[in-house]
C-alpha positions as CSV (number, residue, x, y, z in Angstrom):
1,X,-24.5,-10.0,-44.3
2,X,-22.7,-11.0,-47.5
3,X,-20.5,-13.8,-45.6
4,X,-23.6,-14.9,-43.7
5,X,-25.3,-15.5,-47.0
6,X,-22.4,-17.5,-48.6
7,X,-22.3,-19.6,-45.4
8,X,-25.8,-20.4,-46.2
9,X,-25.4,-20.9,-50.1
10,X,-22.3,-23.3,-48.8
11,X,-24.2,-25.7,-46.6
12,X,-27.0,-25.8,-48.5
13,X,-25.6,-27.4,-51.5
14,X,-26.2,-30.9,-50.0
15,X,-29.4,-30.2,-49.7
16,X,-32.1,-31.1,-52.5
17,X,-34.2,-28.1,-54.4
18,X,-38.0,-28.1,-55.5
19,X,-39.9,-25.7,-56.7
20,X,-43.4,-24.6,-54.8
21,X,-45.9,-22.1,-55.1
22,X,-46.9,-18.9,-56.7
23,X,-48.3,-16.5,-53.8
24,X,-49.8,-13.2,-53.6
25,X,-49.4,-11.1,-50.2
26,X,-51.6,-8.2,-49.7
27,X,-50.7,-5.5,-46.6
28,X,-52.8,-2.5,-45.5
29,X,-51.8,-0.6,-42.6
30,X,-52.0,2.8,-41.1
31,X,-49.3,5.2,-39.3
32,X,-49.5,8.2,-37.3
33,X,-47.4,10.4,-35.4
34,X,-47.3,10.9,-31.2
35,X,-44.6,13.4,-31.3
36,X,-41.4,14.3,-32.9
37,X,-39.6,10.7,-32.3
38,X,-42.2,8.5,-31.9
39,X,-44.7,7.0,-34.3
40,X,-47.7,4.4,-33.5
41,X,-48.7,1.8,-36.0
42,X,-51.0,-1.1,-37.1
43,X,-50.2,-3.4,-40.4
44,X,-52.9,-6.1,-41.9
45,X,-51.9,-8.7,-44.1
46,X,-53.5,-11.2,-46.5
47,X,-52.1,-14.1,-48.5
48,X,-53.2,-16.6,-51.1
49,X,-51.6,-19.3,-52.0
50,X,-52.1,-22.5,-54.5
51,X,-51.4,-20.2,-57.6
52,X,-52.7,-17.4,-56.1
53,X,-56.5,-19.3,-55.4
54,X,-56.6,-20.1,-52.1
55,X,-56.5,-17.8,-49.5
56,X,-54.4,-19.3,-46.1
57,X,-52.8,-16.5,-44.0
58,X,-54.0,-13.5,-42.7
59,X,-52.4,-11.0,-39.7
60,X,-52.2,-7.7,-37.9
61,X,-49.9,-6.6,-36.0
62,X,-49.1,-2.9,-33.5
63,X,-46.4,-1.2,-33.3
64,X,-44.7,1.3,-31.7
65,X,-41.7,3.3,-33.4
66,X,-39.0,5.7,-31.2
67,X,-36.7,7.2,-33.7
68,X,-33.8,7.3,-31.6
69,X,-31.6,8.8,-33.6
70,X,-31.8,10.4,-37.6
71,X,-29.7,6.4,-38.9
72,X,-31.5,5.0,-36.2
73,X,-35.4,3.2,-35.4
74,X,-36.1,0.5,-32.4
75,X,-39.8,-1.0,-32.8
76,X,-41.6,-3.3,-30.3
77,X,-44.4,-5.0,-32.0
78,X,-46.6,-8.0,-32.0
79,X,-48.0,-9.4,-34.3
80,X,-51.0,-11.8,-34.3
81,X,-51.1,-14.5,-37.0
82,X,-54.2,-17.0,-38.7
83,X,-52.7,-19.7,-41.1
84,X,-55.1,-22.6,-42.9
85,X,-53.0,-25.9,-42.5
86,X,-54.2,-28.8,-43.8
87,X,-58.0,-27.3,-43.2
88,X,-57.6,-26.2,-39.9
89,X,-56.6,-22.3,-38.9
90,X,-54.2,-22.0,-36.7
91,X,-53.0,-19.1,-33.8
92,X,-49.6,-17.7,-33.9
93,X,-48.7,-14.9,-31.6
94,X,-45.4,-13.2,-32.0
95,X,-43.8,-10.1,-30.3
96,X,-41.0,-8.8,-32.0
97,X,-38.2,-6.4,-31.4
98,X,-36.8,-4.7,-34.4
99,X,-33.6,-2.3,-35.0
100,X,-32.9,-0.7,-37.9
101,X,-29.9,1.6,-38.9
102,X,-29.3,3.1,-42.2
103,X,-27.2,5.5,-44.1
104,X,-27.2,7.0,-47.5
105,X,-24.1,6.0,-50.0
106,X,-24.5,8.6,-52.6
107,X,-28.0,8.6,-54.8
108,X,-28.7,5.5,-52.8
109,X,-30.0,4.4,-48.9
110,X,-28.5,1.4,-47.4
111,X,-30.2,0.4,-44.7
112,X,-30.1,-3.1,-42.4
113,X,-33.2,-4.3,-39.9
114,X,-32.4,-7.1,-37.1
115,X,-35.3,-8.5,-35.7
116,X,-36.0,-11.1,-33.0
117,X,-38.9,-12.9,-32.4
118,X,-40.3,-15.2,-30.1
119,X,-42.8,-17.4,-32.0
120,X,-45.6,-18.9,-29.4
121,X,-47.8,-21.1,-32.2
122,X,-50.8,-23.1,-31.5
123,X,-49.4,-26.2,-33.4
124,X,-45.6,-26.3,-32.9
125,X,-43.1,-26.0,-29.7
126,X,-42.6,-22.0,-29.2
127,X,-39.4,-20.7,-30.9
128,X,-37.1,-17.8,-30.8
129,X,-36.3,-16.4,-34.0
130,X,-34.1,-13.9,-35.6
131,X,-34.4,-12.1,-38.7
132,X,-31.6,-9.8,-40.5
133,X,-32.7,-7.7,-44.2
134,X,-30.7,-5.5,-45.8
135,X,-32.0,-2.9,-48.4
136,X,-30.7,-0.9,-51.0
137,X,-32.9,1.8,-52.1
138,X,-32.7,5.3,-54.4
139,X,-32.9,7.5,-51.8
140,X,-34.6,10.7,-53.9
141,X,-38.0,9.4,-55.0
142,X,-37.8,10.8,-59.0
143,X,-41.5,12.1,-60.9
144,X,-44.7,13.4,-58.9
145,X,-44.9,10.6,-57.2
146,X,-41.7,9.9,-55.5
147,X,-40.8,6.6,-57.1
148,X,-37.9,4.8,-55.3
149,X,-36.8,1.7,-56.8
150,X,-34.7,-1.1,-54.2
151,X,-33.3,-4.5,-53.8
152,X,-33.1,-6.5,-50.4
153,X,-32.2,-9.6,-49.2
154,X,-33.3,-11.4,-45.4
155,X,-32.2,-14.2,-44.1
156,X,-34.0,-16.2,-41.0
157,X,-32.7,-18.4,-38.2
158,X,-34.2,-20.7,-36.0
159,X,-32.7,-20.8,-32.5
160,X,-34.4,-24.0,-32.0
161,X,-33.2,-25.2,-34.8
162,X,-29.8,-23.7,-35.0
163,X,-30.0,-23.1,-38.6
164,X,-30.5,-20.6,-41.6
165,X,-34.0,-22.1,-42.7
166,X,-35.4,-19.1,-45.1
167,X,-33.9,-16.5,-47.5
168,X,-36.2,-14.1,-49.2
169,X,-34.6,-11.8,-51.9
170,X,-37.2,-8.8,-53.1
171,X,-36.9,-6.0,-56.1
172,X,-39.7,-3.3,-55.8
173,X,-40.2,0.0,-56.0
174,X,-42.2,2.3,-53.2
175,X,-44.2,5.4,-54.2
176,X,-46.7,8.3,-53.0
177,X,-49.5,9.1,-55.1
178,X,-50.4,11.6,-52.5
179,X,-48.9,13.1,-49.5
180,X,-50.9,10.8,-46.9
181,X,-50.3,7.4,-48.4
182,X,-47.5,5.5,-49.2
183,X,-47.6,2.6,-51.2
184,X,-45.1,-0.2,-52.2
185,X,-45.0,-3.4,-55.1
186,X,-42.6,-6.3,-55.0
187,X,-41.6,-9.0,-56.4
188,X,-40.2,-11.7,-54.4
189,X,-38.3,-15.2,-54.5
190,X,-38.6,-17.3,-51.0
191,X,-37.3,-20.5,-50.0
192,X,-37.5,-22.3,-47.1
193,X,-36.1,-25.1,-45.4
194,X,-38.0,-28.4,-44.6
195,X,-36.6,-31.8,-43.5
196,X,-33.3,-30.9,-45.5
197,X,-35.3,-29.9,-48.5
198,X,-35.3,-26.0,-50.1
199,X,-38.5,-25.2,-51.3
200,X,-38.6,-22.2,-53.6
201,X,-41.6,-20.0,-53.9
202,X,-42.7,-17.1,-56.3
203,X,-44.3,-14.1,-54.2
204,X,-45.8,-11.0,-55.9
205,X,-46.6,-8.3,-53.0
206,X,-48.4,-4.8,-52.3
207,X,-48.7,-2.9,-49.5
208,X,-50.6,0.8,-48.9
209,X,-50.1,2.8,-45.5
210,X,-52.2,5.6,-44.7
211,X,-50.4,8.7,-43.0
212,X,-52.4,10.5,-40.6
């Protein structure tokens, strides 16, 4: 992970900087359990962009996680996308499988999700996708509610275009205000890659999942 990001930071120091937009993401979801290993999903999300004025993006997306082992979690999803371009909304459909392993390291959880995606969009040639975030979070929630504090990092690449094209690097804390509901706030920095441009983007987040 650490080499793969200075790979990127070295090839992308030909590449010209901007700054773009200040974003608000919004997810709402809902969990339950259909056993001891296995857990069923749904997640909802919202965005606004243009300062936070303009609302563009909005998903949901099923899931199904086996807990294959106590450091280990493989989830098919898929997940259905709407996103405003330039006045028109557009379809994006894209199942995704996702591994995740983690271990603790004293007080603190490290844990790394790989994802791949095959993106079929509406407005664009279809394109397989992969996804790799690693998190480092206190592992022992600490007051009533469980507060634990993290840092992550994930980096994107495009198979079509054979490229690192977006790095988003997060600081947030997740926390239960009751046993059924868990409930997460983040700040993160994006940027993405655009006809040899990197476009930075500010990106303050909340997401609430009900337990059943």
């Amino acid at each position: 992970m650490i080499a793969a990001g200075l790979l990127v930071a070295a090839a992308t120091q030909a590449w010209a900087f901007r700054e773009g937009d200040s974003q608000l993401w919004l997810n709402a979801g809902a969990e339950s359990g259909l056993g001891k290993d296995v857990r069923v999903g749904i997640d909802t999300g919202s965005r606004w962009g243009d300062s936070m004025s303009d609302y563009f993006y909005q998903a949901y997306e099923p899931s199904l996680t086996w807990k294959a082992a106590p450091w280990l979690d493989v989830t098919p999803s898929v997940e259905y996308i709407q996103q405003e371009k330039s006045g028109k909304w557009l379809d994006e459909t894209v199942p995704k499988l996702t591994v995740q392993i983690k271990g603790d390291a004293g007080p603190l959880t490290l844990s790394n999700r790989s994802r791949m995606e095959y993106r079929l969009r509406e407005a664009a040639n279809d394109e397989w996708r992969y996804r790799d975030r690693l998190r480092l979070q206190l592992t022992k929630g600490v007051t009533a509610y469980k507060i634990r504090p993290y840092i992550e990092e994930e980096l994107y690449y495009s198979f079509d275009e054979q490229l690192f094209n977006e790095s988003r690097a997060a600081a947030g804390f997740g926390f239960e205000p009751v046993a059924w509901l868990k409930t997460e706030l983040y700040f993160m920095g994006r940027s993405t890659l655009k006809s040899d441009v990197w476009t930075d983007s500010n990106i303050v987040g909340a997401k609430v999942t009900v337990l059943f």
